[in-house]
N, C-alpha and C positions, 0 to 999 in steps of 0.2 A: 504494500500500500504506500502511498507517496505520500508527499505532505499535504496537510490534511484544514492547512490555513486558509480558508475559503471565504468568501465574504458571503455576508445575507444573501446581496443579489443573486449569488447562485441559486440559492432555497428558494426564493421569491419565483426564478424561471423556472426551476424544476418543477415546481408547487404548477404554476401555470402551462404546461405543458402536457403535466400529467392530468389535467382537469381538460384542458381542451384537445387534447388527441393530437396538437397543432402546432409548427412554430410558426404560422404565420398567424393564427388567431392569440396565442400568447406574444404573439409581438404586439400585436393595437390591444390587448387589456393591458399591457407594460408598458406604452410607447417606448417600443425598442424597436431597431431594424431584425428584419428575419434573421441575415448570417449572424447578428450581436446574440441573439436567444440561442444560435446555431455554435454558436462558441464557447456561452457559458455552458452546455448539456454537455458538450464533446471534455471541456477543463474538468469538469465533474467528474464525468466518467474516468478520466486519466487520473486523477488527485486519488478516487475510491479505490480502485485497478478494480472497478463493478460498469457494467451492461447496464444500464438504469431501461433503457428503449427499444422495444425493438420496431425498427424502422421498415417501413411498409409503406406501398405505395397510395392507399387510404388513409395514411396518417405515422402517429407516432403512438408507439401503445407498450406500456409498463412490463416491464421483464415482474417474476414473480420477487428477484430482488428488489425493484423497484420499486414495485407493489407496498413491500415493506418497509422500504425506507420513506417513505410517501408519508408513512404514519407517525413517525419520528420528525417528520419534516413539518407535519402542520400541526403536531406539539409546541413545535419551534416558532413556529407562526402566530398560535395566541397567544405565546408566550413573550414574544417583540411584542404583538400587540397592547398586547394586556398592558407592559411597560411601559408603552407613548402614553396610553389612557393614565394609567398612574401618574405621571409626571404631568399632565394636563390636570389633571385632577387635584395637584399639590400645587395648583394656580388659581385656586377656589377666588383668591382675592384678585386676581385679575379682571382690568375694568373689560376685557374682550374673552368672552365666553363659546365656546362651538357645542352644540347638542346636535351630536350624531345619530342619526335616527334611518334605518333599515328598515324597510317596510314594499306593501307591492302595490299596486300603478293602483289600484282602486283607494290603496289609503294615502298614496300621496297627493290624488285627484281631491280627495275630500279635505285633508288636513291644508294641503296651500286654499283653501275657504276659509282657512281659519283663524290664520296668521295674526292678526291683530288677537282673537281670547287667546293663546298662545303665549304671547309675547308683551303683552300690557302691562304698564310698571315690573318691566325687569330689564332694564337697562343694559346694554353692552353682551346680551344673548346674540348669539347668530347663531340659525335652523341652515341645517341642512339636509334635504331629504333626501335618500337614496332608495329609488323604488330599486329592488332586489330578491330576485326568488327567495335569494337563498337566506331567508329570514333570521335563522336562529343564529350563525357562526357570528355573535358578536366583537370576540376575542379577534379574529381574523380580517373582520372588516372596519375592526377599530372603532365600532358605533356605542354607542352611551345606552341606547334602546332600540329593541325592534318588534314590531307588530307584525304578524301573522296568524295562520290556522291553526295552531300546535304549540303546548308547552315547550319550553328550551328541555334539553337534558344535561345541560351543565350543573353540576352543584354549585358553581358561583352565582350565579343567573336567577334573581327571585322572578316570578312570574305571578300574574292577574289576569283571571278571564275577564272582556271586556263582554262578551255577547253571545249569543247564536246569530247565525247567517242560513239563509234557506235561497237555493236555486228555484228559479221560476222561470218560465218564457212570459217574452213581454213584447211591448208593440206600441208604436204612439198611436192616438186617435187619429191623424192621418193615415198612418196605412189601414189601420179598421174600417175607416170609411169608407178605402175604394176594396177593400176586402174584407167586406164582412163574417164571412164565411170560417175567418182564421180563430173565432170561438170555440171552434168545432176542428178537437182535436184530429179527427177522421179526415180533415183535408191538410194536414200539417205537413204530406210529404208535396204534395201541391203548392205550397207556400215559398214565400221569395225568404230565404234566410241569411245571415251574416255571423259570421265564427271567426275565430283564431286560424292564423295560420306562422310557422315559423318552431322559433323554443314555443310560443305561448301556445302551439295543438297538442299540448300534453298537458294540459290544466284541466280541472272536473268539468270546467262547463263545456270545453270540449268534445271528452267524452259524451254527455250528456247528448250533447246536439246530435254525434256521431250515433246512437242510439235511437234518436227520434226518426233520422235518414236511412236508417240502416246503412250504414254506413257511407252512405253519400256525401260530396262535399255540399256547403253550402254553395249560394249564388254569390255573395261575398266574404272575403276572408282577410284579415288584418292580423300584425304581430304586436297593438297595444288596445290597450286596455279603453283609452279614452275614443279612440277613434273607433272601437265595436259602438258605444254607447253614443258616438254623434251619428254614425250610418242610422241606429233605431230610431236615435231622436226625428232626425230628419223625414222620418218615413218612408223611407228606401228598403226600410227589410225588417225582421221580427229575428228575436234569438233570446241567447240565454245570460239574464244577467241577477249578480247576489242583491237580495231583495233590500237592504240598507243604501244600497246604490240606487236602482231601479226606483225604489216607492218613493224618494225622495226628490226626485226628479218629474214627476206625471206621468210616467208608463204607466201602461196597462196590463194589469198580471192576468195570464188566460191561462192558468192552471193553480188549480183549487188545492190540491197540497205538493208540497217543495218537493222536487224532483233530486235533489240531495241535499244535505245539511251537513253543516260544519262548524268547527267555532271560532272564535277571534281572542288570542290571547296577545298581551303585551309583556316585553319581559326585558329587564334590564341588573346591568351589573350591581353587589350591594355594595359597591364600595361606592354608587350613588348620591348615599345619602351625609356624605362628609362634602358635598357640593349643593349649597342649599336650593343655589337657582336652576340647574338641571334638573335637580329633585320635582321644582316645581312645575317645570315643565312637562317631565312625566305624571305626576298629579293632572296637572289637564287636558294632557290629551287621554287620558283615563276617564274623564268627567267626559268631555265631551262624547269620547265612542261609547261609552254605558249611558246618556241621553240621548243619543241617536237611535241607537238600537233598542230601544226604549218606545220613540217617537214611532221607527218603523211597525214593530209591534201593535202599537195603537192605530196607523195607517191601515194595517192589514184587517183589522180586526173591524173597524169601521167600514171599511169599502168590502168586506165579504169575499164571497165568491162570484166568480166573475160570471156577468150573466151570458149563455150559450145563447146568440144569434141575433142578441138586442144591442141596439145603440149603446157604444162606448161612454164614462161619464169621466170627468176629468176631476181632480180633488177638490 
């Protein structure tokens, strides 16, 4: 084995290469050029005298030692991490603050609504939102808090369910009007729909849709979140969105019970609470998602079931 003096950046490329299969897609999450990420794998390999990859013409894909160093690696990773957060955190008294917040495109749609109850009398806060699948690797994405579907499994990581969330199909009164018909679940393969396409056709609503088509594509398909729900808005198409989003907005939900369910938890690091004003931060974006889903609840429950083949009513 050689010497064994490696900088971070090596772990950082590895980390990323072994995640995207790629050194050209590890180059644009790193801005780095391809032969640069092409260099640090290859110095790695020679420093270990270990195969980390094996190279293929669909990609780059993890030797079984690699495999195992991988896991050692992103130890290393929330553990740097952990460390910037620490040292940010021992700046409680600094007049400039960053609250890092990890979250996916439906909660950062909703929370930049919110920014001012957020952020009122707390002076020298700066938000920053990272919508992010990968919700829970706080440690690794250096975030203070992240909202998703799932408790963390960190034992550093306290966590708060904020809700339930219930999948529904939905549809503006524009398109009910020149399609009346879409009440009536029986003509739903007949219908103009808009879905996920991209990373995002592996999310439930996906499936979901893919289940209603049997497996057919929709008429429209997008890779974000806000632009499914401007296609519905607009009345160009009918599909499948989480009802805290949906009923909040004046869709119309044409299906009587939730086609899947889920729930919304928040969870952040506890060494939190030795920062009083991100602490506070977390306090309300907890307040606000446990009143919304709240409000939702009481929308659903007022508006009922959606009536089969009568004129649409708007809230």
């Amino acid at each position: 084995m050689n010497n064994l003096n490696f900088d971070w950046d090596a772990i950082r490329v590895f980390l990323s290469v072994a995640e995207h299969n790629s050194l050209s897609r590890a180059a644009v999450e790193l801005s780095l050029s391809q032969p640069t990420v092409g260099r640090h794998i290859a110095r790695m390999e020679e420093q270990l005298d270990v195969t980390l990859f094996d190279r293929r013409q669909t990609g780059y894909f993890l030797t079984p030692a690699g495999r195992r160093l991988v896991k050692a690696s992103q130890s290393m990773a929330r553990g740097a991490a952990d460390f910037r957060r620490a040292v940010d955190l021992e700046r409680a008294d600094s007049p400039d603050q960053v609250c890092r917040i990890t979250l996916g495109e439906w909660g950062q749609h909703y929370l930049s609504q919110h920014i001012d109850s957020i952020l009122t009398g707390l002076p020298g806060v700066r938000l920053e939102l990272h919508a992010d699948d990968a919700f829970w690797d706080l440690s690794r994405n250096s975030a203070d808090i992240a909202i998703g579907n799932r408790p963390p499994r960190q034992a550093h990581l306290i966590a708060r369910k904020l809700g339930e969330i219930s999948f529904h199909v939905y549809a503006s009164t524009t398109y009910l009007e020149t399609h009346p018909e879409a009440f009536d679940p029986e003509t739903w393969l007949n219908q103009i729909w808009a879905g996920y396409c991209g990373s995002r056709a592996r999310l439930r609503s996906s499936q979901l849709l893919a289940e209603i088509l049997h497996g057919r594509s929709g008429n429209y398909a997008v890779n974000n979140s806000v632009a499914l729900f401007m296609i519905l808005q607009s009345g160009h198409a009918m599909g499948i969105l989480p009802d805290w989003i949906a009923e909040a907005e004046g869709l119309v939900r044409l299906t009587d019970t939730p086609l899947a369910t889920t729930e919304s938890w928040i969870s952040f690091h506890e060494q939190l609470r030795y920062h009083p004003k991100l602490a506070d931060v977390k306090d309300r974006i907890t307040q606000l998602y446990q009143a919304h889903f709240q409000k939702t609840a009481a929308w659903k429950e007022r508006n009922g079931s959606p009536a089969r083949g009568s004129s649409c009513k708007t809230k």
